[in-house]
PyMOL commands that place a pseudoatom at each C-alpha (Angstrom):
pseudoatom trace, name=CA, resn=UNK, resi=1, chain=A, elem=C, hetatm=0, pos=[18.300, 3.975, -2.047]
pseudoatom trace, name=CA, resn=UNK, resi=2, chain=A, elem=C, hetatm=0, pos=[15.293, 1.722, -1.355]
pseudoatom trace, name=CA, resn=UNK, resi=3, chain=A, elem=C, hetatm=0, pos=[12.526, 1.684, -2.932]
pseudoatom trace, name=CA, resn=UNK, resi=4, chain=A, elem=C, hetatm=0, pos=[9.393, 3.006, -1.012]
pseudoatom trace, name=CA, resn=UNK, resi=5, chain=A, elem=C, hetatm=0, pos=[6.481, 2.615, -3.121]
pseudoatom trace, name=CA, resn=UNK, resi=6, chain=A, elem=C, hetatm=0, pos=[6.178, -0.828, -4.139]
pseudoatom trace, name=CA, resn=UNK, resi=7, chain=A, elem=C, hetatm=0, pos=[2.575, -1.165, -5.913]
pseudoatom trace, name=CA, resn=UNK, resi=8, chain=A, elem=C, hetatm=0, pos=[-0.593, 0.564, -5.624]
pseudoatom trace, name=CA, resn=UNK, resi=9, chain=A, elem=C, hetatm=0, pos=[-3.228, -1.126, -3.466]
pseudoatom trace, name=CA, resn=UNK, resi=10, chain=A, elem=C, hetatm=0, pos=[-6.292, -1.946, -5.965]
pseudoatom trace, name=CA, resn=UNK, resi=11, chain=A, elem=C, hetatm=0, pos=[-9.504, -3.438, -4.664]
pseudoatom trace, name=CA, resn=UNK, resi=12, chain=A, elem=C, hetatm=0, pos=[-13.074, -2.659, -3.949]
pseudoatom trace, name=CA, resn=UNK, resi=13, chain=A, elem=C, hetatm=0, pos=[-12.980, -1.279, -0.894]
pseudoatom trace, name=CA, resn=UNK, resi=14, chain=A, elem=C, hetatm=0, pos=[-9.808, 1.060, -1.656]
pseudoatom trace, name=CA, resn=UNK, resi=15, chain=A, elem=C, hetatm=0, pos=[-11.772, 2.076, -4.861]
pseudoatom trace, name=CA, resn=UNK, resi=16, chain=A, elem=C, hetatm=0, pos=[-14.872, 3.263, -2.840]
pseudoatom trace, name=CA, resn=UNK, resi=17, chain=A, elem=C, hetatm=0, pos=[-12.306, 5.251, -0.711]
pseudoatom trace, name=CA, resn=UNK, resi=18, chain=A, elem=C, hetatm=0, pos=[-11.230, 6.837, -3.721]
pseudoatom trace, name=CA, resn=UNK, resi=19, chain=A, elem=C, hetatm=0, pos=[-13.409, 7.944, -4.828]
pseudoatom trace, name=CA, resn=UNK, resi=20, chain=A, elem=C, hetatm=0, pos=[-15.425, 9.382, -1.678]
pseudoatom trace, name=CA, resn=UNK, resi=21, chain=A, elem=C, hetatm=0, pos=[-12.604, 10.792, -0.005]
pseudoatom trace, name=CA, resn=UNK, resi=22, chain=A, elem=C, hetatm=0, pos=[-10.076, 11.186, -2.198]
pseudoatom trace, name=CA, resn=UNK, resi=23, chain=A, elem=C, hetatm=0, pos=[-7.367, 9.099, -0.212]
pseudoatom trace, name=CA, resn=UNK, resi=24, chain=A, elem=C, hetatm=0, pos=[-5.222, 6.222, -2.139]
pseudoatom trace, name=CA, resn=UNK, resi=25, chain=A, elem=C, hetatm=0, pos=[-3.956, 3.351, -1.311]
pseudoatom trace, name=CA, resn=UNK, resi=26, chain=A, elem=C, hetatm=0, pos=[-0.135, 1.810, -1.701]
pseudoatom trace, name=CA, resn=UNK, resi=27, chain=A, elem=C, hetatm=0, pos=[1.852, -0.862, -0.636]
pseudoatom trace, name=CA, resn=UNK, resi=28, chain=A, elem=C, hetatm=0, pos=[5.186, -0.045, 0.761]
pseudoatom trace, name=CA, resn=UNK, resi=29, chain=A, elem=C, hetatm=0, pos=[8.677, -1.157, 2.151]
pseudoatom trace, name=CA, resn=UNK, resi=30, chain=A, elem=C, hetatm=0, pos=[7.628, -2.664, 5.591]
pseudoatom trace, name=CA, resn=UNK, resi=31, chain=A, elem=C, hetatm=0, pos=[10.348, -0.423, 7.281]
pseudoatom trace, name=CA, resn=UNK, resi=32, chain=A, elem=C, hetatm=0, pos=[9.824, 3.230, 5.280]
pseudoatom trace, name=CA, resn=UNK, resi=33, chain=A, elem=C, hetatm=0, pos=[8.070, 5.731, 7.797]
pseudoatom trace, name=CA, resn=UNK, resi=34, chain=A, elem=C, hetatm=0, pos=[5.164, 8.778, 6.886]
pseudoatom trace, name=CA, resn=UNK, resi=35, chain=A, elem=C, hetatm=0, pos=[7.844, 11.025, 5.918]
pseudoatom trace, name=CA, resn=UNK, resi=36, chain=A, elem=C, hetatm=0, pos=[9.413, 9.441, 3.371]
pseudoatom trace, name=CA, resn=UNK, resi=37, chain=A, elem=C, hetatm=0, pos=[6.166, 7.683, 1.708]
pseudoatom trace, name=CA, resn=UNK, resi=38, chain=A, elem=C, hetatm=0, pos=[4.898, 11.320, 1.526]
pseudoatom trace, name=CA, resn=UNK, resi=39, chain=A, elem=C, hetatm=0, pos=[8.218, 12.212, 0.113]
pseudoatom trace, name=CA, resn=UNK, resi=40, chain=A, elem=C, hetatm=0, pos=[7.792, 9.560, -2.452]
pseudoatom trace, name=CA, resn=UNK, resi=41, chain=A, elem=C, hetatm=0, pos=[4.015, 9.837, -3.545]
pseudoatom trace, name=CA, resn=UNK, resi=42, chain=A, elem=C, hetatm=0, pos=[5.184, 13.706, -4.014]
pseudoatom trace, name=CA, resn=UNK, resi=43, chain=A, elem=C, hetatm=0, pos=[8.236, 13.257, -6.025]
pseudoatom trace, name=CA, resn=UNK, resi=44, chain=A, elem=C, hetatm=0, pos=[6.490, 10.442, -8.142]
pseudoatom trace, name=CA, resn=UNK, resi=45, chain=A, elem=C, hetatm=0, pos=[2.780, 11.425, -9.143]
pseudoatom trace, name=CA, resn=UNK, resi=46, chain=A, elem=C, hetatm=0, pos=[3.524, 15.204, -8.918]
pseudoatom trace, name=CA, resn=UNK, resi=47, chain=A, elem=C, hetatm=0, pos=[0.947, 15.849, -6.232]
pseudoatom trace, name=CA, resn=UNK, resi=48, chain=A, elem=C, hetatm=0, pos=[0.345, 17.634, -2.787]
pseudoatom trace, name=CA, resn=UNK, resi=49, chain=A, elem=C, hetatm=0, pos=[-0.306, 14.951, 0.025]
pseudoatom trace, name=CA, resn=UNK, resi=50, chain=A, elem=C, hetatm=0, pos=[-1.960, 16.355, 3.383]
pseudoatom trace, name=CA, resn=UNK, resi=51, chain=A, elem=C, hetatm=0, pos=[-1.971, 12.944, 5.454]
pseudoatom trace, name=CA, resn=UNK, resi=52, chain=A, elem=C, hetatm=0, pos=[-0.435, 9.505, 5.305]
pseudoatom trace, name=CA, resn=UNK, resi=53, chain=A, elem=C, hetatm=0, pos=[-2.036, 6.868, 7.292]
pseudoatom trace, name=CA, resn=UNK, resi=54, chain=A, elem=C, hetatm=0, pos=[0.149, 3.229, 7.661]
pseudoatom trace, name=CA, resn=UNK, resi=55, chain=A, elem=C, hetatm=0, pos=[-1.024, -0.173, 8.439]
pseudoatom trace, name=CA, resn=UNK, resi=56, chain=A, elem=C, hetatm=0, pos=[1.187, -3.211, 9.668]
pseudoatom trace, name=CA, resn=UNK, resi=57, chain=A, elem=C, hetatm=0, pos=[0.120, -6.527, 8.558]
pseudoatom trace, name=CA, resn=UNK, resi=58, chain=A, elem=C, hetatm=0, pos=[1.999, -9.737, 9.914]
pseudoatom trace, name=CA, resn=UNK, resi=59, chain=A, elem=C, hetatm=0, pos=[2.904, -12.539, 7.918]
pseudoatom trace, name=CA, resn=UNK, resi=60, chain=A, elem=C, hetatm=0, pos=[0.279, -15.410, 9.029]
pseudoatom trace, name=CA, resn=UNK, resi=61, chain=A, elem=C, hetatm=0, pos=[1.047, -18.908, 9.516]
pseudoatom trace, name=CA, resn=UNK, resi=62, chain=A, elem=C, hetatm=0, pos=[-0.733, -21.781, 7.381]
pseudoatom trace, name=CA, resn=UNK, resi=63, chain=A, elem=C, hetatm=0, pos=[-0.477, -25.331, 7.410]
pseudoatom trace, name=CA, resn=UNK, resi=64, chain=A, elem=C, hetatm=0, pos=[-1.221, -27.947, 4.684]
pseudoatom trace, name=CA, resn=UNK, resi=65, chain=A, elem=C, hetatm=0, pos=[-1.883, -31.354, 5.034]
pseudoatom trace, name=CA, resn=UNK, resi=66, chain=A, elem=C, hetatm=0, pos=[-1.232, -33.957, 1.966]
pseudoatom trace, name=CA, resn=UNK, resi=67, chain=A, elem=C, hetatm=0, pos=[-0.893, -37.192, 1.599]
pseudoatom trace, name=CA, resn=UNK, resi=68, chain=A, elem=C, hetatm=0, pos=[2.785, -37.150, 2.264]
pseudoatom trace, name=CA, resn=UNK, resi=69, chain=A, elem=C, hetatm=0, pos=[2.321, -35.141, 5.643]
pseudoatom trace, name=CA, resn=UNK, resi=70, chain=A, elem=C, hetatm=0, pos=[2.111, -31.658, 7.265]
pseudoatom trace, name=CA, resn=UNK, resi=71, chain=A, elem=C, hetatm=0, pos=[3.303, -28.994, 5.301]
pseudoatom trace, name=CA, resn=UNK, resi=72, chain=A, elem=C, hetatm=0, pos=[3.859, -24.952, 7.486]
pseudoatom trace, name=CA, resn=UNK, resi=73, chain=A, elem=C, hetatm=0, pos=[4.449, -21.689, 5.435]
pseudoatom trace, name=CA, resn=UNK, resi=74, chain=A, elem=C, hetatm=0, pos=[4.328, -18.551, 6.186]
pseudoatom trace, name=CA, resn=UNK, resi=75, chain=A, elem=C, hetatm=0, pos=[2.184, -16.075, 4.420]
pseudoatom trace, name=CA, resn=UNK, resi=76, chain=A, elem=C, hetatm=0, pos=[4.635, -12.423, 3.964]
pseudoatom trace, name=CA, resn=UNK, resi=77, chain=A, elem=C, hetatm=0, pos=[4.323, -9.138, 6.028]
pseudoatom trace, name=CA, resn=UNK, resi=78, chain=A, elem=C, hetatm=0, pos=[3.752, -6.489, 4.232]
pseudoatom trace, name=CA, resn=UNK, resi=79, chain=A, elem=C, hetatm=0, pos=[2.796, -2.306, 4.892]
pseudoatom trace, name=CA, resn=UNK, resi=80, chain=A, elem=C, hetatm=0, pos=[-0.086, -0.399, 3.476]
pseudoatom trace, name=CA, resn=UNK, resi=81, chain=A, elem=C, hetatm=0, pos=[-0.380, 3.372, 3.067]
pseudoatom trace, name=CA, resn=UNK, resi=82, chain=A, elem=C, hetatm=0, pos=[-3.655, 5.478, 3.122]
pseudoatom trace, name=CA, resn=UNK, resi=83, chain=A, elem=C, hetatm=0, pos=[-2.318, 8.348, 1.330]
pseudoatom trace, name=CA, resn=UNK, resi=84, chain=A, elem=C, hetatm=0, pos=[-4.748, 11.551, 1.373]
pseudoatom trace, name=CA, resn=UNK, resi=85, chain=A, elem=C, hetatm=0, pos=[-4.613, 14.391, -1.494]
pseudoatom trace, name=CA, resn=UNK, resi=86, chain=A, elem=C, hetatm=0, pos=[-5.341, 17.577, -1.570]
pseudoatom trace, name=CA, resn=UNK, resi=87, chain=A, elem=C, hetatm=0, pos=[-8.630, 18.567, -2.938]
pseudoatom trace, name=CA, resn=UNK, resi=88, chain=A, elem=C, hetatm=0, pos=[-8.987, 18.668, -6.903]
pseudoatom trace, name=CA, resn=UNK, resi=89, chain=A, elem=C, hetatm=0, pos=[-5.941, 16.368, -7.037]
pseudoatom trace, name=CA, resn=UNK, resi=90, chain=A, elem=C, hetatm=0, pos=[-5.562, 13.118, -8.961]
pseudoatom trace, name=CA, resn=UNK, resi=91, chain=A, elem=C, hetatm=0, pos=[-3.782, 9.934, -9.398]
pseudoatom trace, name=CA, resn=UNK, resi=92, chain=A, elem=C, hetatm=0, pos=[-3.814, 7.672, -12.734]
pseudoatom trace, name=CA, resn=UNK, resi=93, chain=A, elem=C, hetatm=0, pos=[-3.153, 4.810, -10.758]
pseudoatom trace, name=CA, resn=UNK, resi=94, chain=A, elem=C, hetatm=0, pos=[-4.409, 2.341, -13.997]
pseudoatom trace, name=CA, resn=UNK, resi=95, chain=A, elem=C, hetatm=0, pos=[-2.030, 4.566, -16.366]
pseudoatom trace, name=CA, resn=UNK, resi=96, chain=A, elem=C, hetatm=0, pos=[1.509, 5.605, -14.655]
pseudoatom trace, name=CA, resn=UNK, resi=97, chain=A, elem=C, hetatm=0, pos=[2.085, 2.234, -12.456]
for i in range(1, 97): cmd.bond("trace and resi %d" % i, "trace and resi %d" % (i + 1))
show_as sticks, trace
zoom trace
């Protein structure tokens, strides 16, 4: 079994969400789908989720230069999830992750 959830998404912006709108944010397996990061935000917080919203991000090329020459990396790809509760529900984010 893989594992879908892999760490909460915690910045500024996602905070705002938050607290606004009552969505959260996560980062997941690059290949899980809306259906099973529901699934998995159910099973694991214990809560009723009414929309999951997913966002691609590509692993982005940088290059170093040094001294001894040209150095090329790649930065990873990762998934985010915009998870959205339903009203009067929670997460602890800070306390269960």
């Amino acid at each position: 079994m893989k594992t879908i959830l892999i760490r909460p998404l915690i910045t500024e912006k996602m905070t705002e969400i938050t607290e606004r709108e009552n969505k959260y944010g996560f980062v997941v397996d690059y290949d899980a789908n809306k259906i099973e990061i529901a699934k998995a935000v159910e099973k694991k917080f214990n809560v009723n989720v009414l929309a999951v919203n997913t966002i691609r991000n590509k692993g982005k090329t940088r290059t170093q230069f040094t001294r001894r020459g040209r150095f090329t990396g790649k930065t990873p790809r990762y998934k985010k999830a915009i998870v959205t509760l339903k009203e009067g529900q929670t997460i602890d984010l800070l306390g269960e992750v």
